[in-house]
C-alpha positions in Angstrom: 0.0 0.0 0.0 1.3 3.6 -1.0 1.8 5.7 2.0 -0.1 9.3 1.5 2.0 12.2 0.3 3.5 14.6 3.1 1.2 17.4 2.7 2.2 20.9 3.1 0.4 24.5 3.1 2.3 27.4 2.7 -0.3 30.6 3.3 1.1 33.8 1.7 -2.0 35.6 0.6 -0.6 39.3 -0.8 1.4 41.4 -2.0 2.9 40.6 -5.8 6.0 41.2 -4.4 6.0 39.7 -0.8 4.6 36.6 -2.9 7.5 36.9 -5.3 9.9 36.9 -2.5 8.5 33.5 -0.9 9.0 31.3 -3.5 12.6 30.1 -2.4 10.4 28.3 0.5 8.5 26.4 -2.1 11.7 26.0 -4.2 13.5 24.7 -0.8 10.8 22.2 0.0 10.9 20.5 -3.0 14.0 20.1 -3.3 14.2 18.6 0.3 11.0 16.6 -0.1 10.2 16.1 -3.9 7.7 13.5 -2.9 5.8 16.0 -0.5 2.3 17.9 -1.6 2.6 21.1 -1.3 -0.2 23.7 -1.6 -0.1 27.5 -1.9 -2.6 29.5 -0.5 -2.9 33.1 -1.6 -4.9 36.0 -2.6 -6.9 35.7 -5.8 -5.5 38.9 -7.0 -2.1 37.1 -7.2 -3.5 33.6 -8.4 -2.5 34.0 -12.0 1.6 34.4 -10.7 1.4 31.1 -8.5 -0.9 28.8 -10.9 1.2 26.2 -12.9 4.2 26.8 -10.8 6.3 23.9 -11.2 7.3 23.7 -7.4 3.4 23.5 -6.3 1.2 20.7 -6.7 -1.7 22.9 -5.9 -2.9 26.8 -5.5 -5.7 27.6 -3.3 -7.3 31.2 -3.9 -9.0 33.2 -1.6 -10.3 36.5 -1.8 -10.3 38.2 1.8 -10.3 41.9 0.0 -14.7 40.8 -1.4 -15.0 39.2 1.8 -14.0 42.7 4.1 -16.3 44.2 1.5 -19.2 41.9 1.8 -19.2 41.7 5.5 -20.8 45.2 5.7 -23.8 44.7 3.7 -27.3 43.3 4.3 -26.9 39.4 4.0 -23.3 40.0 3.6 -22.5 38.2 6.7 -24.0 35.2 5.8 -22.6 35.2 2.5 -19.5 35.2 4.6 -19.6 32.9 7.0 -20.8 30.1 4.4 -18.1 30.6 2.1 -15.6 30.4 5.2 -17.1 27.5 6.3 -16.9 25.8 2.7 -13.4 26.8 2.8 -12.7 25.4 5.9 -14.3 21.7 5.5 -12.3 21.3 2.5 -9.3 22.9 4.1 -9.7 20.2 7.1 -10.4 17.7 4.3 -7.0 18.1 2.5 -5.5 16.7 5.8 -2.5 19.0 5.9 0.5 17.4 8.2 2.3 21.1 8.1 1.4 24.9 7.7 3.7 27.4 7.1 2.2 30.9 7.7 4.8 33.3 5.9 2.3 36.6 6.3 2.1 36.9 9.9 -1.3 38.5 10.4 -4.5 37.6 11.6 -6.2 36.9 8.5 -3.3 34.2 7.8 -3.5 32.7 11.0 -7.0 32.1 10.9 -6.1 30.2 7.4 -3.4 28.7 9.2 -5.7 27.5 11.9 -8.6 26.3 9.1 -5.8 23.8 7.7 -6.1 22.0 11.1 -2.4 21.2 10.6 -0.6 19.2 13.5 2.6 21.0 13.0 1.4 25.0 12.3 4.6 26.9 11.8 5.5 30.7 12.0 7.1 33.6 12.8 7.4 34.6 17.2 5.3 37.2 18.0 8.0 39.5 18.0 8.8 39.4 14.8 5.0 39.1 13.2 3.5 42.1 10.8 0.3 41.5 13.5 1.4 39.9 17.0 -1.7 38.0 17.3 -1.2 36.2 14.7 1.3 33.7 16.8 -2.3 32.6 18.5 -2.9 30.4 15.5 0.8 28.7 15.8 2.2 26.6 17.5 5.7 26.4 16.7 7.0 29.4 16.6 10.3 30.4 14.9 12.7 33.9 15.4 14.7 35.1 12.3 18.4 34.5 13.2 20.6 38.0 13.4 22.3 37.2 10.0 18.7 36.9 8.4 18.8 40.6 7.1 16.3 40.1 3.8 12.9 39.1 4.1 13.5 36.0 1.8 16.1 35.0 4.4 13.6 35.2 6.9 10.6 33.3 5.5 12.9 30.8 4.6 14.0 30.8 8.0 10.5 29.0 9.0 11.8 26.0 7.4 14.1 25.1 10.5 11.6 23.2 12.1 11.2 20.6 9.3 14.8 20.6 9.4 16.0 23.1 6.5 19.0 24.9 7.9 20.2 27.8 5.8 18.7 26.8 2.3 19.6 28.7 -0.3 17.2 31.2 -2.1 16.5 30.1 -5.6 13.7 31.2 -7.8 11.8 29.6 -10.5 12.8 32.1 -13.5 10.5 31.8 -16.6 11.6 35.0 -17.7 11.6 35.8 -22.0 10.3 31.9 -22.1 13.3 30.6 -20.2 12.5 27.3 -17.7 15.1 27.0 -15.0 16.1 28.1 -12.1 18.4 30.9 -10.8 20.3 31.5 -7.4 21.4 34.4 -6.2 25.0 35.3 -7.0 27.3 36.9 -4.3 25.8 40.5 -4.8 23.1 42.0 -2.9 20.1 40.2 -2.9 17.7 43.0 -3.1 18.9 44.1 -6.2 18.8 40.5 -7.8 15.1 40.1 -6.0 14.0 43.1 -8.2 15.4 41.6 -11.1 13.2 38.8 -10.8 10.6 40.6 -9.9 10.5 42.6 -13.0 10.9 39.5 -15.5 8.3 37.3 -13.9 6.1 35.3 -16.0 2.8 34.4 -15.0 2.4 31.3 -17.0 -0.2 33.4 -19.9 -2.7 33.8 -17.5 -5.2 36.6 -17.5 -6.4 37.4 -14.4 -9.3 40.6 -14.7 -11.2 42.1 -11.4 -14.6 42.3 -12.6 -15.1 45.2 -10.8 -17.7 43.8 -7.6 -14.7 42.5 -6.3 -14.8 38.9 -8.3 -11.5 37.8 -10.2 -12.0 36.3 -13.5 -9.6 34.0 -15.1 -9.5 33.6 -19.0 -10.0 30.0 -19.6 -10.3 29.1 -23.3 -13.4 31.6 -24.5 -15.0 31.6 -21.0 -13.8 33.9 -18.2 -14.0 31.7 -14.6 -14.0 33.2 -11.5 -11.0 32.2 -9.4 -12.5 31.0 -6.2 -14.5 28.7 -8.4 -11.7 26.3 -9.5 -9.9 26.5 -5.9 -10.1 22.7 -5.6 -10.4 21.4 -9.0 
C-alpha cells in the first residue's frame, strides 16, 4: 500500500512582491521533499503568478479583499460565513500534516488554523506584521541575526522541518526561459528586483470584474478564481 503524500500548506496571501519573494520556501521544500504535496494558499489577486508553478502541486485562492467588503452589507455576513465555512471543511479535508504561515497577520493565522495542521509553523510574535497572529501557531520560529532580507527570513520557517540555511533560488520563466536561478554573491535585493520585473505568469489573464470577483480567462469563457480553488 502507498503511504499518502507529506502534505504541506504554505499561506502567503498578498502582495505581488511579498509573494515573489516566498517562492525560495516552495523551491526549498521541493528540493528537500520532492515527494511532499505542497499547496499555496494566496490571494486571488495574485492567483494567476502562482498557478502552474512547477514547485506547487496545488494553489488555493482566496479572496479576503470581497470578503472585508461583503461583510458590511445586508446578508453580507451570511454570504461570509458560508463561504468560510466551505473553505474550511475542505481545508480540514485536505488533511495538511504542516502549515507554514509566511504573512504573519490575523487573516493568515486564521487560514493557518482552518488547515487544522498538526505541525502550524511561524514567525514569534516578535517578529509578526500582527502579534496576534502567533495565536494560530504553535511552533514558533525567530529570524536568526544574520537573516537581514525578508527571503532569508521566510525561509528561516523551514528550520523546524529541518531546513537549515537553504539557499534562495527562484523559478525564472523570464523571455520563455524554464530554470532556475540562485542568487550570486551580490546584494540580494537588487537580484530580487530583477526577478521581480521579469516574472512570468504562466499566460494567464487574471481581470477584477469590478464587484470584487477575479476572472480568469479560460479558453473563450472567463472563470471566476474562487470557483476552481479545488479542481
Amino acid at each position: 500500500m502507498t503511504p499518502a503524500p507529506f502534505k504541506i500548506a504554505i499561506i502567503k496571501l498578498s502582495a505581488l512582491g511579498d509573494v515573489i519573494h516566498a517562492l525560495p520556501v516552495a523551491r526549498a521544500l521541493r528540493r528537500a521533499r520532492p515527494d511532499a504535496e505542497l499547496t499555496w494558499i494566496v490571494e486571488a489577486r495574485e492567483y494567476a503568478l502562482l498557478r502552474d508553478h512547477p514547485d506547487l502541486d496545488r494553489v488555493i485562492p482566496v479572496n479576503t479583499r470581497l470578503w472585508r467588503r461583503l461583510i458590511w452589507r445586508p446578508s453580507g455576513a451570511r454570504e461570509v460565513w458560508g463561504k468560510l465555512g466551505r473553505l474550511r471543511t475542505r481545508m480540514r479535508g485536505a488533511r495538511f500534516d504542516v502549515a507554514l504561515d509566511l504573512q504573519g497577520l490575523v487573516k493568515s493565522g486564521l487560514l493557518t488554523a482552518y488547515t487544522g495542521a498538526g505541525l502550524r509553523i511561524g514567525f514569534s510574535a516578535s517578529h509578526c506584521r500582527e502579534r496576534l497572529n502567533a495565536l494560530f501557531t504553535n511552533r514558533h520560529v525567530t529570524p536568526p541575526p544574520q537573516a537581514v532580507h525578508v527571503v532569508e527570513q521566510y525561509l528561516s520557517l523551514l528550520e523546524p522541518l529541518g531546513l537549515l540555511a537553504a539557499a534562495p533560488e527562484f523559478h525564472d520563466a523570464a523571455n520563455g526561459r524554464r530554470g532556475w536561478r540562485r542568487w550570486p554573491n551580490q546584494d540580494p535585493q537588487v537580484e530580487a528586483q530583477e526577478i521581480n520585473i521579469g516574472c512570468d505568469i504562466h499566460g494567464v489573464r487574471a481581470v477584477d470584474d469590478g464587484h470584487g470577483d477575479i476572472l480568469e480567462a479560460r479558453g473563450s469563457s472567463l472563470v471566476r478564481v474562487e470557483d476552481v480553488s479545488w479542481a
